[in-house]
C-alpha positions as CSV (number, residue, x, y, z in Angstrom):
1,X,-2.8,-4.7,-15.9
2,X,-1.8,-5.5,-19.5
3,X,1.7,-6.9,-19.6
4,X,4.3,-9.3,-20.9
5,X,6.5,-10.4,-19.1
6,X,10.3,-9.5,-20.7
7,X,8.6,-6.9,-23.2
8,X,8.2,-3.4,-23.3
9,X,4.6,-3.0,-23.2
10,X,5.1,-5.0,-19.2
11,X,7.6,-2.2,-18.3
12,X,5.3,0.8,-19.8
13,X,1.9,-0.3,-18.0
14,X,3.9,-1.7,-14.9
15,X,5.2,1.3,-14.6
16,X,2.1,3.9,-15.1
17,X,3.5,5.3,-18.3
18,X,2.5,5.5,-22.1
19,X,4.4,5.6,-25.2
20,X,4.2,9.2,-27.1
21,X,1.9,9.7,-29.7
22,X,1.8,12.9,-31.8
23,X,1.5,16.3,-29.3
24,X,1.2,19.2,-30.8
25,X,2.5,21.5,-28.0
26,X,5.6,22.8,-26.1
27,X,8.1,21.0,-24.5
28,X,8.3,22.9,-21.0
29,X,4.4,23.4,-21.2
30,X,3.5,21.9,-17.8
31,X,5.0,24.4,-16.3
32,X,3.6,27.2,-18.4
33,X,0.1,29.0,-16.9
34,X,-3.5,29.2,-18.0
35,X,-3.3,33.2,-17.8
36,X,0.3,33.8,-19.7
37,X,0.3,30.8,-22.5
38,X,-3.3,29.7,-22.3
39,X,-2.4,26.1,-21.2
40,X,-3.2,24.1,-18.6
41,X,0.0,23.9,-17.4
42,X,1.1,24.6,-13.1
43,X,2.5,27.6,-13.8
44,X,6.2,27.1,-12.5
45,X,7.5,29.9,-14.6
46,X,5.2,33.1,-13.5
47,X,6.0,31.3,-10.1
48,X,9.7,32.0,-10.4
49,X,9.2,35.0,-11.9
50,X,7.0,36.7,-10.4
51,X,7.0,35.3,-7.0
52,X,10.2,33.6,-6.0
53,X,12.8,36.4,-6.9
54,X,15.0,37.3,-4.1
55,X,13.9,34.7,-2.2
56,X,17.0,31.7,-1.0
57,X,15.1,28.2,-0.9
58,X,16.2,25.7,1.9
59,X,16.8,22.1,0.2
60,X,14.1,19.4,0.3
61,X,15.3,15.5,-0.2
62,X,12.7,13.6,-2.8
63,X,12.9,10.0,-2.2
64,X,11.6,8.5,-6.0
65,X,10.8,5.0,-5.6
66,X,10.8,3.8,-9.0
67,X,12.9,1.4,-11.2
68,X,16.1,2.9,-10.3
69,X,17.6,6.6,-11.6
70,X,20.6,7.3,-14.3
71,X,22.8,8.6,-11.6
72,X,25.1,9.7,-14.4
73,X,22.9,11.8,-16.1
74,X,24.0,15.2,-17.4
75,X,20.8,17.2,-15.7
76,X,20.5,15.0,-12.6
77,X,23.9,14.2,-11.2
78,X,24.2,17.8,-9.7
79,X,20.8,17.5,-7.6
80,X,21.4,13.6,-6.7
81,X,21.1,12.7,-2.9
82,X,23.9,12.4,-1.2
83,X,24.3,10.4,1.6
84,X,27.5,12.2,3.4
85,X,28.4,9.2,6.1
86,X,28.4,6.5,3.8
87,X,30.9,5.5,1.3
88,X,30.6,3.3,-1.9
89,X,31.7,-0.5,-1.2
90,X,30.7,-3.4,1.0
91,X,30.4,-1.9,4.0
92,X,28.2,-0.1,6.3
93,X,29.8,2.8,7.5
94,X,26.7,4.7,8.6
95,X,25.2,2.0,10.5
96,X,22.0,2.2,8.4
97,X,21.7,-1.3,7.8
98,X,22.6,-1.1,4.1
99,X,26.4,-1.2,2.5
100,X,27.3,1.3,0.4
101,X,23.9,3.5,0.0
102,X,25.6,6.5,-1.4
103,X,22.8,7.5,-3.6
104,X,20.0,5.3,-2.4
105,X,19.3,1.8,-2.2
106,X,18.0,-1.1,-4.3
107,X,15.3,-3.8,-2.9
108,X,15.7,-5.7,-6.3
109,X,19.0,-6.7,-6.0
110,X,21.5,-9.4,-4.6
111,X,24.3,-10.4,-6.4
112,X,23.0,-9.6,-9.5
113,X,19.8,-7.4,-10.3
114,X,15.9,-8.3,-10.2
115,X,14.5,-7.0,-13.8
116,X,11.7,-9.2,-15.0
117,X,8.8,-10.2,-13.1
118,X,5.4,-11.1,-13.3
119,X,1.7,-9.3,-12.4
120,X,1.0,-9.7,-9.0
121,X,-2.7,-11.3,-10.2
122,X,-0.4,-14.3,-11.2
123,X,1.4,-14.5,-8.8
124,X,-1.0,-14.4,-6.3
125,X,-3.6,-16.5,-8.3
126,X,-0.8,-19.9,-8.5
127,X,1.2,-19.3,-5.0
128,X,-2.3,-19.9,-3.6
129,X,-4.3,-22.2,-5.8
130,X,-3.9,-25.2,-4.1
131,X,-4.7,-23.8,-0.7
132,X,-8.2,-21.6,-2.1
133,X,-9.3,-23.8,-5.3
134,X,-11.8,-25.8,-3.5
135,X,-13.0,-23.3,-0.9
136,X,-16.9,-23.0,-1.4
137,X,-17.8,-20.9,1.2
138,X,-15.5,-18.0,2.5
139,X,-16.6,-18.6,5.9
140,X,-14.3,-21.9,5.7
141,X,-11.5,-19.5,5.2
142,X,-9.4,-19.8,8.8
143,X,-9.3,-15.9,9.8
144,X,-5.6,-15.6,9.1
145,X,-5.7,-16.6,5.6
146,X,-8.6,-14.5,5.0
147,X,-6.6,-11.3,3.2
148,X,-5.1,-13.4,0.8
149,X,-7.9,-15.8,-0.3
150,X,-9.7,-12.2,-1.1
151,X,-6.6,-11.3,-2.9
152,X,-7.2,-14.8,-4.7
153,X,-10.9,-14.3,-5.6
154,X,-9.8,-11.1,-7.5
155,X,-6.8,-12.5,-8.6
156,X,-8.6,-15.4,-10.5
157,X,-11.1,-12.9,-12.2
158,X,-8.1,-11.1,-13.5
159,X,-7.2,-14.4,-15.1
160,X,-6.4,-14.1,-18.9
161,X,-6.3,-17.3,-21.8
162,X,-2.6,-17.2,-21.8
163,X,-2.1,-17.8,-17.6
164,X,-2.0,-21.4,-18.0
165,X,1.8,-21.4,-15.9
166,X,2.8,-20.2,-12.5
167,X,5.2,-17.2,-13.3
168,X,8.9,-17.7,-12.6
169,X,9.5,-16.2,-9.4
170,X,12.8,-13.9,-10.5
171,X,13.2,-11.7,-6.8
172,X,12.9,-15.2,-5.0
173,X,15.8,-16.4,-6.6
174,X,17.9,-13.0,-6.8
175,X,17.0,-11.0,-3.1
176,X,16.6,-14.6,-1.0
177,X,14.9,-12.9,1.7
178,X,12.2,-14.3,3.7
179,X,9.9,-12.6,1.8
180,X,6.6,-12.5,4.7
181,X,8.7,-11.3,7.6
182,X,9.1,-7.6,7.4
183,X,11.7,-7.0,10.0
184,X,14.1,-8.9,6.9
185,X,14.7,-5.6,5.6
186,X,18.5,-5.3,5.0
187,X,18.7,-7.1,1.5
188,X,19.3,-5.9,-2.3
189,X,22.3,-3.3,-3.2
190,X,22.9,0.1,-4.2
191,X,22.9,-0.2,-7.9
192,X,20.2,1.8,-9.1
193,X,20.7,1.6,-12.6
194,X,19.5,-1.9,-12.9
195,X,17.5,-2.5,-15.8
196,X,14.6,-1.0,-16.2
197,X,15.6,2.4,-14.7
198,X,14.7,4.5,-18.0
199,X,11.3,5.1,-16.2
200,X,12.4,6.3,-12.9
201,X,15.2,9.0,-14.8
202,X,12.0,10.6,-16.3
203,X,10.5,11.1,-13.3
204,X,13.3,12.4,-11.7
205,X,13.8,14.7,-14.0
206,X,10.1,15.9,-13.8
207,X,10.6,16.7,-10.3
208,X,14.0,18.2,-10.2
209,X,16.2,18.4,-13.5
210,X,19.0,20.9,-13.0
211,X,17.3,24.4,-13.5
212,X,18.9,26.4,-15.6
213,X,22.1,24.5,-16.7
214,X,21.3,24.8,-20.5
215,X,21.1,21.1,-20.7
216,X,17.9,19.5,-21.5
217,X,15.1,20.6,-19.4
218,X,13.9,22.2,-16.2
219,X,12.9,20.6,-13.1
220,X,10.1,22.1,-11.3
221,X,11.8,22.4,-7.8
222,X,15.4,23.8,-8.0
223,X,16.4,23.6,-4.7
224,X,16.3,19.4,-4.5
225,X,17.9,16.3,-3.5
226,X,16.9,13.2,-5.1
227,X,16.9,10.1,-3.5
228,X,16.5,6.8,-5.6
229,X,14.9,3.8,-4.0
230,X,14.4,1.2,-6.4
231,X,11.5,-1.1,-5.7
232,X,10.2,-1.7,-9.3
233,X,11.0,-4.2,-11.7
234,X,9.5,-5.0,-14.8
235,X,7.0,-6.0,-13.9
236,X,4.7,-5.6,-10.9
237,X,6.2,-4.2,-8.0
238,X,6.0,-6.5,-4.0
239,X,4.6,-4.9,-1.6
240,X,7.2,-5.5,1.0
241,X,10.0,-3.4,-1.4
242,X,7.1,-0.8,-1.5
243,X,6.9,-1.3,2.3
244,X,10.2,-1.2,2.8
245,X,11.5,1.6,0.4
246,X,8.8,3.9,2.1
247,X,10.7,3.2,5.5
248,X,14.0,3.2,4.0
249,X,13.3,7.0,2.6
250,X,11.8,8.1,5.4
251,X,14.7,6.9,7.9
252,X,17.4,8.5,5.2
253,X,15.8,12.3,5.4
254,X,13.1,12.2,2.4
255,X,10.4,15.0,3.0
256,X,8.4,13.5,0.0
257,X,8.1,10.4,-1.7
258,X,6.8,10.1,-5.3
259,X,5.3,6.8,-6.2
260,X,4.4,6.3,-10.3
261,X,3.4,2.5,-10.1
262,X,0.7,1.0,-8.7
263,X,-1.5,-2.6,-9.6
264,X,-5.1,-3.8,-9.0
265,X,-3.7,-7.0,-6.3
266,X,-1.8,-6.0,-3.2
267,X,-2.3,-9.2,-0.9
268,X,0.6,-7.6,1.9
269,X,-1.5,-4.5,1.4
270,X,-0.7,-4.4,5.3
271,X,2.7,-4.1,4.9
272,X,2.3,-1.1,2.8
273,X,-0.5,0.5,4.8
274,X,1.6,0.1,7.9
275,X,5.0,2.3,5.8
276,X,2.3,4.5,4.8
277,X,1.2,5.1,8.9
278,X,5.1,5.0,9.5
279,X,5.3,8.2,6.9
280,X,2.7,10.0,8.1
281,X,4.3,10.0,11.9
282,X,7.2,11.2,10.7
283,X,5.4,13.7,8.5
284,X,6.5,13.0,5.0
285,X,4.1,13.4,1.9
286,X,3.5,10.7,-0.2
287,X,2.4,11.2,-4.0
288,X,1.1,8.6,-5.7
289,X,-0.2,8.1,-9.3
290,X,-3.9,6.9,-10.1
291,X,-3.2,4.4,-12.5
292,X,-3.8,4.2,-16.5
293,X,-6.8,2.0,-17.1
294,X,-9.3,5.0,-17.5
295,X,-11.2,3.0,-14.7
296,X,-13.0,4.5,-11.2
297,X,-11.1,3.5,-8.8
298,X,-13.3,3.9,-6.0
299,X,-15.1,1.2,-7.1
300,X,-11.8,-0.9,-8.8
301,X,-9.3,0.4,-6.6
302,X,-5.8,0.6,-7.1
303,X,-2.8,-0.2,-5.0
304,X,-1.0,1.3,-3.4
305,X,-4.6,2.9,-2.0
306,X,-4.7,6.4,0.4
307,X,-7.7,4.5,2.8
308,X,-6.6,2.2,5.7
309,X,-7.9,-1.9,5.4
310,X,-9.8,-0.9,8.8
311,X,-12.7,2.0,8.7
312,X,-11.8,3.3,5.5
313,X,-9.9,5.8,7.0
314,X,-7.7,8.6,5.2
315,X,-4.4,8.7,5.0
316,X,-3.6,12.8,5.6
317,X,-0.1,12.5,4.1
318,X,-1.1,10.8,0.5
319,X,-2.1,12.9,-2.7
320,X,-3.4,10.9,-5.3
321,X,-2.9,12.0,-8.8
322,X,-4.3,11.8,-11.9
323,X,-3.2,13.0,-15.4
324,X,-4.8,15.8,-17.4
325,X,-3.6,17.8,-20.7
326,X,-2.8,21.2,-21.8
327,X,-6.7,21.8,-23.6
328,X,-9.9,22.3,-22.6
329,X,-10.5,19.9,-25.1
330,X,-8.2,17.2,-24.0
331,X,-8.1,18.2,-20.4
332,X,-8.6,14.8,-18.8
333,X,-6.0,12.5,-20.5
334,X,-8.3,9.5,-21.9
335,X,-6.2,6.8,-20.2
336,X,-6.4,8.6,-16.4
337,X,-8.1,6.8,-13.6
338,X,-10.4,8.9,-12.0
339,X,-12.6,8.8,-8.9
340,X,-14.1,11.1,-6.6
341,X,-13.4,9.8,-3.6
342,X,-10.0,8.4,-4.0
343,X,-8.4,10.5,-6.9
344,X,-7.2,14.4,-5.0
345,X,-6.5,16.4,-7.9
346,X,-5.5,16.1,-12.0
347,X,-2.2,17.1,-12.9
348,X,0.0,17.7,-16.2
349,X,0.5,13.7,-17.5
350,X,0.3,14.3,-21.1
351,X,4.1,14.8,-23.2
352,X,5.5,15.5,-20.4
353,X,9.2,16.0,-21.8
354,X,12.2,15.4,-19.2
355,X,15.0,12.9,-18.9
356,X,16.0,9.4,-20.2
357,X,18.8,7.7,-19.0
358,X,22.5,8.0,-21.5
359,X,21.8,12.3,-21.5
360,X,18.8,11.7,-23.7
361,X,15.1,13.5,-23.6
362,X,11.8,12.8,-24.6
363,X,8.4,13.3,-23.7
364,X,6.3,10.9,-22.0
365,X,2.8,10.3,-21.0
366,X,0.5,8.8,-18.1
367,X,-0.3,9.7,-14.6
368,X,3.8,8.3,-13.4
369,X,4.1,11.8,-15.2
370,X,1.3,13.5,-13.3
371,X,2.8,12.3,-10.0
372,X,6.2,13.9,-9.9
373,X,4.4,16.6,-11.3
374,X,2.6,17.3,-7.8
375,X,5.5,15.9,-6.2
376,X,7.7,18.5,-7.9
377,X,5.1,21.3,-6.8
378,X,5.4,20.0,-3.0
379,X,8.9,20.2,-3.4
380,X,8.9,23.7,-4.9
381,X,6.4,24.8,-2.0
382,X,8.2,23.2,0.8
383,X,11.9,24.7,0.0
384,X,10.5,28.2,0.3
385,X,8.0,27.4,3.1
386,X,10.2,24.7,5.0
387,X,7.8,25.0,8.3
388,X,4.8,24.1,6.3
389,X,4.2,20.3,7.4
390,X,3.5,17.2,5.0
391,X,-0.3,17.6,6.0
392,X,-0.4,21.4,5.5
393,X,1.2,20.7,2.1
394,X,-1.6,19.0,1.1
395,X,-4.0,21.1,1.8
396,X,-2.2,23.8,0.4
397,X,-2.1,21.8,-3.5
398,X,-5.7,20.7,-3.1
399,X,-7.0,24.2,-2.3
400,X,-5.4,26.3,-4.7
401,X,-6.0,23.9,-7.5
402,X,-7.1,25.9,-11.2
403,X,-11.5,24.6,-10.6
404,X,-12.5,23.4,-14.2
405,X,-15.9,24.8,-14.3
406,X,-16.4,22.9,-18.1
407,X,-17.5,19.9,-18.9
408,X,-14.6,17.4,-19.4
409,X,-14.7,14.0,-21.5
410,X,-14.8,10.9,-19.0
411,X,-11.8,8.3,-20.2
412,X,-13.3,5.3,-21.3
413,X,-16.8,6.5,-21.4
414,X,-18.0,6.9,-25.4
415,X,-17.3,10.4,-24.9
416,X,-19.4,11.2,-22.3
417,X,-19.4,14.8,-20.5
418,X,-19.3,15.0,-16.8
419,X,-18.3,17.7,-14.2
420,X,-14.3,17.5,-12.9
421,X,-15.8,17.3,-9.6
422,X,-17.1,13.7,-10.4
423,X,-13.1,13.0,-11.6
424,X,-11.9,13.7,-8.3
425,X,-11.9,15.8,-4.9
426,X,-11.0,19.3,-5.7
427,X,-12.3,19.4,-9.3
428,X,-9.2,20.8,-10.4
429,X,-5.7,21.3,-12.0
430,X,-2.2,22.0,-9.7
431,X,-1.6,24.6,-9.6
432,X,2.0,26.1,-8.3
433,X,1.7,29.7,-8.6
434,X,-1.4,30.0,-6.8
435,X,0.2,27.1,-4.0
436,X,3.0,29.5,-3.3
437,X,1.0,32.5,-2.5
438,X,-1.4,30.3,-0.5
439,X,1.4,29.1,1.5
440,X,2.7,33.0,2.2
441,X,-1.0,33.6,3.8
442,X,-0.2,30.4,5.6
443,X,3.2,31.0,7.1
């Protein structure tokens, strides 16, 4: 992925998100409807209104593993997990393993806080040059070494002019874990407004903003607990925090798990895949975002990935999500990976206007937007219909998706036309109003 290391642009691309250009259209529209306002929007509001009157929602806890959340925020503080046998301090009343996780917990911390790193390609590419450099045939690579010396073959390719020096390793020095054994788990703090966490407070707001408060903006599921896991610096996130904040929202009560970063190199992919497994047992939904290279990712995939290292297989509790916009003309945002085997369904991704940290606002763009979108929606669906399971959830979204039936510009392509159904599974758009009355037939 594009990025520099300290700046702004590392943070935005790290992160799955793009800087606003000029939208001509309404603030709430993703979760405004193709029949009322003629967008492509979920259609949250004829939801509510038409659908959900009368009806008393049971709460559903959103675990948002991100950079960190504004846990002071004017439209979040009210709908912030709480996690009622701990207490703030240094000490671990619950037993949980982790002192003080009132609100959540942060991987990238010690004493101090983890913002800066580098792209995993780098890393990856000089913590194992000296062992891979002269390897000329992969069949001299010992068995045990062999994930890593293919995460070094890509790694190199993704080489750029300006990698000349091994990157600083910043979490080494601040966390002090032993980073390959994942049973190390109980490290970092519970500050999770370490810098950068402006990212993770709009996508917590996406999913569940105080409804109805006058402040701000509406979230899309108003019966919600947020949970902030903080696995994501800027920079490229590790795959053991990945790992590791999966299991840690899982273990904590988190039905669903939004996920708005992702990177071309995972070399613990293993450690991932095996939280991933751990989440499915337990039957939590994971929603991950596609990424924002306008790239097929069934042929450049991206990590974290929904297929298993062994036989391809599925995970059945992932949705992968890319990010579309409110016209037929501009339906598939031009920066949206796509693929029709790993991408499920499009989703809202483009001005998406929700929360920055301070009580501030602002739209925002890429598919980190599109994730909580979906995320939101499984929220929504699962706090009427608390019965319906993780896997049932999914097939609820993916089935009563709004099928594009045009021809939609391909990102990255010279404009080319192509069917939605060669963009991904379903070959459509979320769709929340027709979820919820999916899931009444269902129950």
């Amino acid at each position: 992925m594009k990025k520099q290391i300290g700046s702004k642009a590392a943070l935005i691309f790290g992160m799955l998100c793009l800087p606003m250009a000029m939208y001509a259209q309404k603030q709430d529209w993703h979760l405004q409807s193709k029949d009322i306002e003629k967008v492509y929007g979920t259609g949250v509001t004829r939801a509510y209104n038409e659908l959900l009157k009368g009806k008393t929602p049971k709460t559903v806890v959103v675990a948002v593993l991100d950079g960190g959340i504004d846990t002071l925020h004017e439209d979040l503080r009210a709908n912030l997990w709480r996690n009622a046998k701990e207490k703030a301090g240094n000490q671990d009343i619950d037993g949980n393993g982790y002192k003080g996780d009132v609100l959540g917990w942060n991987f990238l911390g010690g004493n101090g806080q983890v913002t800066d790193e580098a792209s995993e390609y780098q890393r990856v590419y000089f913590k194992y040059k000296s062992l891979f450099e002269n390897v000329q045939n992969e069949k001299d690579v010992k068995k045990k070494d062999k994930q890593h010396y293919y995460s070094w073959v890509l790694s190199k390719s993704l080489l750029k002019k300006a990698d000349t020096v091994a990157p600083v390793d910043f979490r080494a020095k601040e966390v002090k874990d032993d980073y390959f054994n994942i049973k190390d788990r109980f490290y970092g703090n519970a500050n999770l407004m370490g810098d950068p966490y402006f990212h993770g407070t709009h996508v917590a707001g996406i999913i569940g903003a105080e409804r109805g408060n006058g402040a701000g903006m509406d979230g899309i599921a108003g019966a919600v607990k947020l949970m902030g896991v903080r696995v994501v610096p800027n920079g490229d996130e590790y795959d053991k925090d990945v790992a590791l904040g999966i299991r840690y929202a899982v273990d904590n009560g988190a039905q669903i798990i939004n996920m708005s970063f992702g990177k071309r190199v995972s070399p613990e992919r293993k450690m991932v895949e095996d939280a991933i497994r751990y989440a499915e047992k337990k039957g939590v939904l994971i929603v991950n975002a596609a990424g924002n290279e306008g790239t097929d990712i069934d042929s450049i995939p991206h990590y974290p990935s929904p297929f298993h290292m062994k036989g391809n297989m599925r995970a059945s509790n992932m949705i992968t999500v890319g990010a579309s916009g409110s016209t037929e003309a501009g339906l598939v945002a031009a920066f949206s990976n796509y693929g029709d085997q790993t991408v499920d369904v499009f989703a809202p991704g483009v001005g998406i206007y929700s929360t920055l940290p301070d009580n501030k606002y602002s739209p925002l763009s890429g598919t980190s937007m599109a994730t909580p979108v979906v995320a939101g929606v499984a929220a929504l669906i699962k706090s009427y219909y608390p019965q319906l399971t993780a896997k049932q959830i999914k097939q609820i979204i993916e089935q009563s998706v709004t099928k594009i039936d045009f021809p939609v510009t391909k990102p990255k392509s010279g404009g080319k036309k192509v069917k939605m159904t060669d963009l991904c599974r379903t070959g459509g758009v979320v769709n929340a109003y027709e979820a919820l009355k999916l899931a009444e037939n269902m129950k």
